[in-house]
py3Dmol code that shows the C-alpha trace and the ligand (Angstrom):
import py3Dmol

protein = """\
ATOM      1  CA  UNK A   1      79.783-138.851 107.388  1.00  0.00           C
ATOM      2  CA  UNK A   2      78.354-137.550 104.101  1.00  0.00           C
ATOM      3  CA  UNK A   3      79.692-134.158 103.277  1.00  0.00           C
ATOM      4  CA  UNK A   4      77.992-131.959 101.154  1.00  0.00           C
ATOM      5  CA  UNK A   5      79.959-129.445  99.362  1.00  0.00           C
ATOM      6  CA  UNK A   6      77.482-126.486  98.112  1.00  0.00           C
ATOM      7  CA  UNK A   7      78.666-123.160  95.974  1.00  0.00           C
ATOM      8  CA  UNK A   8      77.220-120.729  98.558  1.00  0.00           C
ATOM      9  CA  UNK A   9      75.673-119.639 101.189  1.00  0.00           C
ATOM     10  CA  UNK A  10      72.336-119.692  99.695  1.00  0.00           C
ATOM     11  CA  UNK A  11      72.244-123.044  98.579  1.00  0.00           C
ATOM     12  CA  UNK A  12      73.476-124.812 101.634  1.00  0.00           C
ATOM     13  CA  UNK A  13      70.246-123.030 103.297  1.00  0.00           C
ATOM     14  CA  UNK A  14      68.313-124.287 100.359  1.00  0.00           C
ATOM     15  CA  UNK A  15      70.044-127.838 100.689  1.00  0.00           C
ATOM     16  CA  UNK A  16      69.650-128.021 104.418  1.00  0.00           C
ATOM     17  CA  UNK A  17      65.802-126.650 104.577  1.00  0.00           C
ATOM     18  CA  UNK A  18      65.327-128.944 101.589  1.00  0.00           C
ATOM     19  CA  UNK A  19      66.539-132.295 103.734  1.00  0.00           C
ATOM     20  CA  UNK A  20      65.160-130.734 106.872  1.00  0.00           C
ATOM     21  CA  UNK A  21      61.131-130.645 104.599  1.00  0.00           C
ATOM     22  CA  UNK A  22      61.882-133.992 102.790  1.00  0.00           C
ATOM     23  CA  UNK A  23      62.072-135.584 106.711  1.00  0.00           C
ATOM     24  CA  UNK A  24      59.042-133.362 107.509  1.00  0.00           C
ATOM     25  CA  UNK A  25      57.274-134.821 104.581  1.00  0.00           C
ATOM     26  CA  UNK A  26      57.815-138.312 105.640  1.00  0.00           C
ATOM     27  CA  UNK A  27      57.410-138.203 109.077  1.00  0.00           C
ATOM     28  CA  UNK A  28      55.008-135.125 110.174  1.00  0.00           C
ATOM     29  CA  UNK A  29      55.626-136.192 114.257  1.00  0.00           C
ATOM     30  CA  UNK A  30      59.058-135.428 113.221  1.00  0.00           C
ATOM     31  CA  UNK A  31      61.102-134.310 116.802  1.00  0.00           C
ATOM     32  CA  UNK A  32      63.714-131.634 115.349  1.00  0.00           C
ATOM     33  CA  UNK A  33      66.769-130.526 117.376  1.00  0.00           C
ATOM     34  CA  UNK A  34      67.248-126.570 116.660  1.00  0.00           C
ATOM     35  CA  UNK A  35      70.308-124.288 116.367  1.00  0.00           C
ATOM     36  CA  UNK A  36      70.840-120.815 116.817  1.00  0.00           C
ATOM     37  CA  UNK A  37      73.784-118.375 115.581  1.00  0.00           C
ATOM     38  CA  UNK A  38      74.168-116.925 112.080  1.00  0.00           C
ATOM     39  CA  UNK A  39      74.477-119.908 110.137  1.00  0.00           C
ATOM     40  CA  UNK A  40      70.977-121.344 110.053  1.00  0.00           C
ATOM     41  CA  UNK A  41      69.275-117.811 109.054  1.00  0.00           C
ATOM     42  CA  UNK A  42      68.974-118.809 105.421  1.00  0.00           C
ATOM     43  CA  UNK A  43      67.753-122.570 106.379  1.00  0.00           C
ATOM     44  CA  UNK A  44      65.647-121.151 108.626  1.00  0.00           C
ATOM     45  CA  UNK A  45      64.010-118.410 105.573  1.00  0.00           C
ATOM     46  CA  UNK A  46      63.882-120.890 103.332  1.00  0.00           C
ATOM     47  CA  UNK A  47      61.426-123.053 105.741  1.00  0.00           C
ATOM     48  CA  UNK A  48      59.385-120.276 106.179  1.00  0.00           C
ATOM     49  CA  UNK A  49      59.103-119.492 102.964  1.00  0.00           C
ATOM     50  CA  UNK A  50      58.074-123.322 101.553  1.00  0.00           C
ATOM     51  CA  UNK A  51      55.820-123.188 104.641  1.00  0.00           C
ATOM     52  CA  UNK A  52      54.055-120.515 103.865  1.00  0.00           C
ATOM     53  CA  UNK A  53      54.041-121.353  99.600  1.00  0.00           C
ATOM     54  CA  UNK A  54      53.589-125.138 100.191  1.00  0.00           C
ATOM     55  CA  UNK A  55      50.562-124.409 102.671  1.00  0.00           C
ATOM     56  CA  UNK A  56      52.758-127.217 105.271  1.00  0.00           C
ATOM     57  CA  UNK A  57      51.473-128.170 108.237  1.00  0.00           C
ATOM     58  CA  UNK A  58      54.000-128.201 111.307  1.00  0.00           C
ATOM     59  CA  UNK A  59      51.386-128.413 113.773  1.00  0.00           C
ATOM     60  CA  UNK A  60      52.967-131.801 115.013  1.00  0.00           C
ATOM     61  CA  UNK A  61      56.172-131.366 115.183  1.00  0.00           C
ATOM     62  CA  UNK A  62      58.284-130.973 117.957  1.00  0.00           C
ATOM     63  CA  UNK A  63      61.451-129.088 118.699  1.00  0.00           C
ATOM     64  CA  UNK A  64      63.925-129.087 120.916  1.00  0.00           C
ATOM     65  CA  UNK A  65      66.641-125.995 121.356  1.00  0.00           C
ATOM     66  CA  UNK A  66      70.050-127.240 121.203  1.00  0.00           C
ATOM     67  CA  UNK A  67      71.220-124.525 123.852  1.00  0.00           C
ATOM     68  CA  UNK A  68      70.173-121.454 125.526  1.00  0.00           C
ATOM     69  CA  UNK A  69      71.567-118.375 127.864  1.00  0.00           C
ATOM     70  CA  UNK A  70      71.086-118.514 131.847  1.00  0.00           C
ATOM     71  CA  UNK A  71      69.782-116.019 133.821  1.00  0.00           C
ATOM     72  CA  UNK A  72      68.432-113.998 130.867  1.00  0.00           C
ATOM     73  CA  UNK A  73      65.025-112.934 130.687  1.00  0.00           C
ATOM     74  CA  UNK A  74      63.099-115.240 128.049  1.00  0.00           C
ATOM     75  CA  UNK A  75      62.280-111.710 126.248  1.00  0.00           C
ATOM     76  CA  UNK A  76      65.818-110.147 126.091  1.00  0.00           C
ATOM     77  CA  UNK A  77      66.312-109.710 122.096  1.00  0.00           C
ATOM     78  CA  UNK A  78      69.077-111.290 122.843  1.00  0.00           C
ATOM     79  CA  UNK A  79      67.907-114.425 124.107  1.00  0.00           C
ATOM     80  CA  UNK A  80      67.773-118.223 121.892  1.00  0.00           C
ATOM     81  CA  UNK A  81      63.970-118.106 122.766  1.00  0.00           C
ATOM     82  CA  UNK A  82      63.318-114.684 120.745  1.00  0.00           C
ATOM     83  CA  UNK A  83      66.176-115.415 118.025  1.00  0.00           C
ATOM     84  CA  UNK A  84      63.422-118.402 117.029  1.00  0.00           C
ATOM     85  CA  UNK A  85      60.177-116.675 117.876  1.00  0.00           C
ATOM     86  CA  UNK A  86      62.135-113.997 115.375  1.00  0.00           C
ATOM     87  CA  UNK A  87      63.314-116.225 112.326  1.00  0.00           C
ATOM     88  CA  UNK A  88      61.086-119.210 112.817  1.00  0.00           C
ATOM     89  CA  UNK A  89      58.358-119.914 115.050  1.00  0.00           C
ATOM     90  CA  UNK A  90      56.329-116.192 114.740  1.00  0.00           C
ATOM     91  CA  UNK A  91      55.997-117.750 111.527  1.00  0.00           C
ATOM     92  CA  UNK A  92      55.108-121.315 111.064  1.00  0.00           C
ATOM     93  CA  UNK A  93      52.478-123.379 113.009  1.00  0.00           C
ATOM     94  CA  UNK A  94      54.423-125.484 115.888  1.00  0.00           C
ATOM     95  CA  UNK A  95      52.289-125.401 118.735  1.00  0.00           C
ATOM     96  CA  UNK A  96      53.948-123.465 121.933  1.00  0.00           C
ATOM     97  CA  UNK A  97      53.350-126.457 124.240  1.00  0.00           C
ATOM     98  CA  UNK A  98      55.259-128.597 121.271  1.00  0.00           C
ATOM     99  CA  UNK A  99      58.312-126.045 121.597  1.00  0.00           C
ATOM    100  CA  UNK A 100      61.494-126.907 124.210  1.00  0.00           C
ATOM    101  CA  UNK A 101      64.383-124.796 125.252  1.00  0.00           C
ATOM    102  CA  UNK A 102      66.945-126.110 128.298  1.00  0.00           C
ATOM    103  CA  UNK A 103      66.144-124.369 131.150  1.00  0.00           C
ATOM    104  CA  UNK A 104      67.194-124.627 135.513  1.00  0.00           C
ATOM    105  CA  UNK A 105      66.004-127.809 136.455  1.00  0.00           C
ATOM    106  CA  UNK A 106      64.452-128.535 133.263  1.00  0.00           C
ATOM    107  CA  UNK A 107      64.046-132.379 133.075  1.00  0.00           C
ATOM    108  CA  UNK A 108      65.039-132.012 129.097  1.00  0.00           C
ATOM    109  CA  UNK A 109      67.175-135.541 128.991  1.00  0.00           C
ATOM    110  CA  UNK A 110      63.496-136.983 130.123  1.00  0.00           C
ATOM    111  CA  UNK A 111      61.444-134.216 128.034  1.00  0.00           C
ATOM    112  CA  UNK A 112      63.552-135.533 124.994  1.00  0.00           C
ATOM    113  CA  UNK A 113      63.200-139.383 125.932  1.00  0.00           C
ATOM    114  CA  UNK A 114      59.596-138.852 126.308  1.00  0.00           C
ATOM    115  CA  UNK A 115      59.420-137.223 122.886  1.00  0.00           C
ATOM    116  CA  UNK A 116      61.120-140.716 121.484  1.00  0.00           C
ATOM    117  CA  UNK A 117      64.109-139.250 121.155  1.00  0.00           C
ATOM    118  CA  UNK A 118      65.525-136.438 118.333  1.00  0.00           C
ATOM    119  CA  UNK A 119      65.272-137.766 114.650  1.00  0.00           C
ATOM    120  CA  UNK A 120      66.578-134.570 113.328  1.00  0.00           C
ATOM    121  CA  UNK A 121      69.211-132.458 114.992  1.00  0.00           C
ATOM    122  CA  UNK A 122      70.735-129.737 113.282  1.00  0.00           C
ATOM    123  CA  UNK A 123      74.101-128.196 114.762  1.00  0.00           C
ATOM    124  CA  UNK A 124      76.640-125.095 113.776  1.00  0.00           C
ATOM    125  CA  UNK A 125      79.937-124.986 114.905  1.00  0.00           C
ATOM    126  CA  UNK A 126      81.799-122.614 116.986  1.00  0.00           C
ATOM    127  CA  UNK A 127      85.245-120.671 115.761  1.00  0.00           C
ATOM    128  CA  UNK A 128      86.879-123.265 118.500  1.00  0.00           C
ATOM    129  CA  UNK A 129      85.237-125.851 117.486  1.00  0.00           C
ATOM    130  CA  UNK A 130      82.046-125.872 120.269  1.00  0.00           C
ATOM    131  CA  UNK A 131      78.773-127.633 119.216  1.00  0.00           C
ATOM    132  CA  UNK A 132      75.346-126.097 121.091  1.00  0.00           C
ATOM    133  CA  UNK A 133      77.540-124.493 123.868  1.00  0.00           C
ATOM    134  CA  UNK A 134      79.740-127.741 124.468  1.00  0.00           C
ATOM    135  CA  UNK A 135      83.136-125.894 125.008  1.00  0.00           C
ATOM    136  CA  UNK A 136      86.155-127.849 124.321  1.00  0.00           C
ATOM    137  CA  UNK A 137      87.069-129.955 127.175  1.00  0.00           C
ATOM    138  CA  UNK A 138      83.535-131.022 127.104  1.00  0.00           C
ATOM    139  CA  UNK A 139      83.091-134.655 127.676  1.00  0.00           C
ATOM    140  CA  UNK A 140      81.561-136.714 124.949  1.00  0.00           C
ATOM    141  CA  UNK A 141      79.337-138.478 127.558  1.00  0.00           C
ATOM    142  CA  UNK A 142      78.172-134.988 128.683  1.00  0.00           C
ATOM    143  CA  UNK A 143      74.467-134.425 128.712  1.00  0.00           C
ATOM    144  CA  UNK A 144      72.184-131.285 129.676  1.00  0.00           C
ATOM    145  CA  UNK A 145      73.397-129.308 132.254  1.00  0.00           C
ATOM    146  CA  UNK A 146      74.433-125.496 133.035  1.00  0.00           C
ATOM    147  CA  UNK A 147      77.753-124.585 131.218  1.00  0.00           C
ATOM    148  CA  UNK A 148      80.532-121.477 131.817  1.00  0.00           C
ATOM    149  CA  UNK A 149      80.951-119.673 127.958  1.00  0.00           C
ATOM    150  CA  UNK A 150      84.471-118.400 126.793  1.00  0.00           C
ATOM    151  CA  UNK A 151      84.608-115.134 126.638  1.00  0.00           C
ATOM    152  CA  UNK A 152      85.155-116.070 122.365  1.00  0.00           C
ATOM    153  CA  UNK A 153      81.861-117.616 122.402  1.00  0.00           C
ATOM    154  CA  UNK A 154      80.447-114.814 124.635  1.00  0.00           C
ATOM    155  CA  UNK A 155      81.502-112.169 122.131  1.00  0.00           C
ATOM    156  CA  UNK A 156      80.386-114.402 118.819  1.00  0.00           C
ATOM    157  CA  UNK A 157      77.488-114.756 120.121  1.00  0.00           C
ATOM    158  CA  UNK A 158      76.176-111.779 121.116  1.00  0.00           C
ATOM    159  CA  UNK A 159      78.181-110.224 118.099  1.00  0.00           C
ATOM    160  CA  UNK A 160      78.126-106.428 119.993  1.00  0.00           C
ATOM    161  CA  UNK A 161      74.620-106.371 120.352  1.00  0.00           C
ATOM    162  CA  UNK A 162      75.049-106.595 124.210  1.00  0.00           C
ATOM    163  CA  UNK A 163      72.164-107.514 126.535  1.00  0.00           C
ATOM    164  CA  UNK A 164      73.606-106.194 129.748  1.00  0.00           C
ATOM    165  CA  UNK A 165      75.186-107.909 131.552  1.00  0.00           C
ATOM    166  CA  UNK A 166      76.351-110.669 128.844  1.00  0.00           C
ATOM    167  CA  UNK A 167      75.995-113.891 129.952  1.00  0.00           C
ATOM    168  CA  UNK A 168      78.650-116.116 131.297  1.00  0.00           C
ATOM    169  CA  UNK A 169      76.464-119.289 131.387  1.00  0.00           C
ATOM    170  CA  UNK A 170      74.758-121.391 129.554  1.00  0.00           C
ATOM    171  CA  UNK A 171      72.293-123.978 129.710  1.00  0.00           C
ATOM    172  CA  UNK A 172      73.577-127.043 126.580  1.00  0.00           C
ATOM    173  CA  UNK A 173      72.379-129.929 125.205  1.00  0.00           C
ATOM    174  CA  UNK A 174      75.552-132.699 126.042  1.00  0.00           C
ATOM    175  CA  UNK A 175      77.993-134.405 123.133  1.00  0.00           C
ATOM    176  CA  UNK A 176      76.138-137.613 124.255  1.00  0.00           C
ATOM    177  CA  UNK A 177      72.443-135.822 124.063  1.00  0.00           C
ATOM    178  CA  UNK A 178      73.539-135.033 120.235  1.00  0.00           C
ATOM    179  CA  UNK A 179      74.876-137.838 119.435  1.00  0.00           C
ATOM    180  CA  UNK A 180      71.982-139.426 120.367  1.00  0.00           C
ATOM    181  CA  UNK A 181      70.334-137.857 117.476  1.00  0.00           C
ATOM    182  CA  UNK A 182      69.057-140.059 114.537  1.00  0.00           C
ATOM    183  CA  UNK A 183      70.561-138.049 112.031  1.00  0.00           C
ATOM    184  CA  UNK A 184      72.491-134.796 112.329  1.00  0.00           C
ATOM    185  CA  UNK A 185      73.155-131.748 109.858  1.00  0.00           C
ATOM    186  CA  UNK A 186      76.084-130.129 110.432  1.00  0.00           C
ATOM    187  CA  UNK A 187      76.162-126.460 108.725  1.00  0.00           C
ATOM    188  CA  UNK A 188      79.014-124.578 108.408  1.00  0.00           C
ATOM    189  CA  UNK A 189      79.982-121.415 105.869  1.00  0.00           C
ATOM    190  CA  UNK A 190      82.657-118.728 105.030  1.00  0.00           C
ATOM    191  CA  UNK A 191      86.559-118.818 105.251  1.00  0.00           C
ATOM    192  CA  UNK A 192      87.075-118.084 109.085  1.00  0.00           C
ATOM    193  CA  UNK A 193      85.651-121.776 109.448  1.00  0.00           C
ATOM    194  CA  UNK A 194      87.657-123.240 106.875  1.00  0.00           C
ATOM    195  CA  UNK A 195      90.359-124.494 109.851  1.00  0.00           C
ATOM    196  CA  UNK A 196      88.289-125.254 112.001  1.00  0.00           C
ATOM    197  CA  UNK A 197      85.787-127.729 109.876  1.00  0.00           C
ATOM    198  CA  UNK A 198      89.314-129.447 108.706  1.00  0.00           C
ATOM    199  CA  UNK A 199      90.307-130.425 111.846  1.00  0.00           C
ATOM    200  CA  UNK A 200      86.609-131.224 113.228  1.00  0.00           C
ATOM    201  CA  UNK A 201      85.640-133.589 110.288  1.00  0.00           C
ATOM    202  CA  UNK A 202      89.189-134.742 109.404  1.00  0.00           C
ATOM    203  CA  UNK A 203      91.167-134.083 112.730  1.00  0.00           C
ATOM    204  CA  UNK A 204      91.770-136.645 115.289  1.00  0.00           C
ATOM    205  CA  UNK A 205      88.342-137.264 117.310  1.00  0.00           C
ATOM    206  CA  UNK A 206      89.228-135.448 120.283  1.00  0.00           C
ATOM    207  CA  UNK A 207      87.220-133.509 123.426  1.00  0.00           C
ATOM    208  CA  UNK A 208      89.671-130.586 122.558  1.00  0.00           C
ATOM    209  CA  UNK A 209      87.251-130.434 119.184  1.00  0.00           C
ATOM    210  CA  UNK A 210      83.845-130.676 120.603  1.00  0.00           C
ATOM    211  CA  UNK A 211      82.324-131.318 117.063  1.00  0.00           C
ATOM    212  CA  UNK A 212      84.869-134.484 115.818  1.00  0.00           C
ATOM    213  CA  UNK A 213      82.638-136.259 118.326  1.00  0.00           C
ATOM    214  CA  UNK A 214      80.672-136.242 115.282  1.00  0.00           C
ATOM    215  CA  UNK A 215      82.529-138.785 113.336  1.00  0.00           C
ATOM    216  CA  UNK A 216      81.950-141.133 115.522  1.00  0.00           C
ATOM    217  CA  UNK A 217      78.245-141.009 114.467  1.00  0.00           C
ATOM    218  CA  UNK A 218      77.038-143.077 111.711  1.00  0.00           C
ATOM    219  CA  UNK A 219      74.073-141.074 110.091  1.00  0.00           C
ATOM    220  CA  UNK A 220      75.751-136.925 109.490  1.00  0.00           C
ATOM    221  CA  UNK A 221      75.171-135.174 106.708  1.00  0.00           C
ATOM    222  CA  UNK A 222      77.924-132.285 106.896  1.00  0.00           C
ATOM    223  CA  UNK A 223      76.449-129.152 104.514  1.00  0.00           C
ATOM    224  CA  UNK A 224      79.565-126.650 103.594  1.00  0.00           C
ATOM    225  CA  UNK A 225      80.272-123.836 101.480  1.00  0.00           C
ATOM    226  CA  UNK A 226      83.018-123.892  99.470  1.00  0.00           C
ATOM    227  CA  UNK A 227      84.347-121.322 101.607  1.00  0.00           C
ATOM    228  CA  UNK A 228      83.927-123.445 104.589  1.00  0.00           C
ATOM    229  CA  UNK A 229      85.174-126.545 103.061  1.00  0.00           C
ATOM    230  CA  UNK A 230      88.367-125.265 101.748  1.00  0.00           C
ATOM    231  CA  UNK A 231      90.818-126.777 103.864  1.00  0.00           C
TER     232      UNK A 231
END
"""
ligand_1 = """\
16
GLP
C 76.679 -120.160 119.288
C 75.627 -121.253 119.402
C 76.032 -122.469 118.632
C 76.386 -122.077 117.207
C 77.573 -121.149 117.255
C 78.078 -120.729 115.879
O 77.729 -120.393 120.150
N 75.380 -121.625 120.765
O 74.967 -123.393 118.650
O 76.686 -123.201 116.447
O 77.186 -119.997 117.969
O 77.373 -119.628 115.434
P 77.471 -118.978 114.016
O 76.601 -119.784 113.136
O 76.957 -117.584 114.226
O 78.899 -119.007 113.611
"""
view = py3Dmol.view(width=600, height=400)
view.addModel(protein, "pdb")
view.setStyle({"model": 0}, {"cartoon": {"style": "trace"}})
view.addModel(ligand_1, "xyz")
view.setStyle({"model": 1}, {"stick": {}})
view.zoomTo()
view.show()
């Protein structure tokens, strides 16, 4: 794993959108793997913005969602699918049919495989450690299926702004289906991850840290802030 230690917030965006183009650039099919939470706001602002200066074409691309909320209408505010239409896809040129969220029944293992698999995934990390909405305990040969949230990840992630009801379920991407990745970016920034990035990229690889499955990968590029990195 090659970690990447940046000053701030604003340059790890900068560093990850820059890696995230420079793959772009040299493969334009490019399948992408796509994260939601706080984190990737800046990456994601800083794509739109060399899309939209560079004049880039993302018409044939392809992305797939790492994880999204069950049994919440696809036009909640609250939902993956309108965090993206919000920060990224309202904004850039990927083709709707090109665009993949898990869903019931969903064949997104075959969806994926028929894509030729993810070349680019890029992944946060949860306060407990949780990757897409892998909760610890999750097994690393896990792939996409329907998940219970902890009430911690509930409450992170809808940070107060409650759809109601919150949901209690998920729909994830597996530790296998990411590690299946070509490459993965790992983002992670401010102090209250500090403990938590310690023990995920230097910890004992363990299903009771979803994200240490990811040294056993051989092609991550882990992007901190010194904030994040400081333990
Ligand atoms: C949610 C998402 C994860 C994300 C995590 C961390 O649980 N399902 O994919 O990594 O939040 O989010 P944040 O970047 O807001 O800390």
């Amino acid at each position: 794993m090659r970690v990447l230690v940046t000053p701030d917030y604003q340059t790890l965006s900068q560093t990850a959108a820059e890696l995230i183009l420079k793959a772009i650039r040299a493969k334009p099919t490019l399948t992408l793997g796509l994260p939601t939470g706080k984190t990737p706001l800046g990456m994601y602002d800083a794509l739109v913005r060399a899309y939209r200066e560079q004049h880039l074409d993302f018409s044939k691309l392809r992305t797939f969602n790492l994880d999204e909320f069950a049994g919440m209408p696809t036009v909640d505010p609250c939902s993956y699918r309108s965090y993206m239409r919000q920060h990224f896809f309202d904004h850039v040129n990927v083709p709707p049919d090109r665009i993949h969220f898990p869903e019931r029944d969903s064949p997104y293992e075959k969806e994926i495989a028929d894509a030729g698999g993810i070349d680019l995934l890029i992944a946060g990390v949860g306060m407990n450690g949780h990757i897409a909405f892998n909760e610890p305990g999750s097994s690393f040969t896990s792939r996409t299926r329907e998940v219970r949230l902890t009430s911690q990840t509930i409450e992170n992630a809808m940070g107060g702004s409650g759809s109601s009801p919150a949901p209690s379920r998920a729909f994830t991407m597996g530790i296998a289906t990411i590690l299946d990745s070509s490459c993965i970016l790992l983002l992670a920034s401010g102090a209250a991850k500090k403990g938590i990035i310690h023990r995920a990229l230097r910890g004992p690889v363990s299903e009771a840290v979803p994200a240490s499955a990811l040294q056993t990968h051989p092609n991550v590029v882990a992007i901190l802030d010194e904030d994040a990195s400081s333990e």
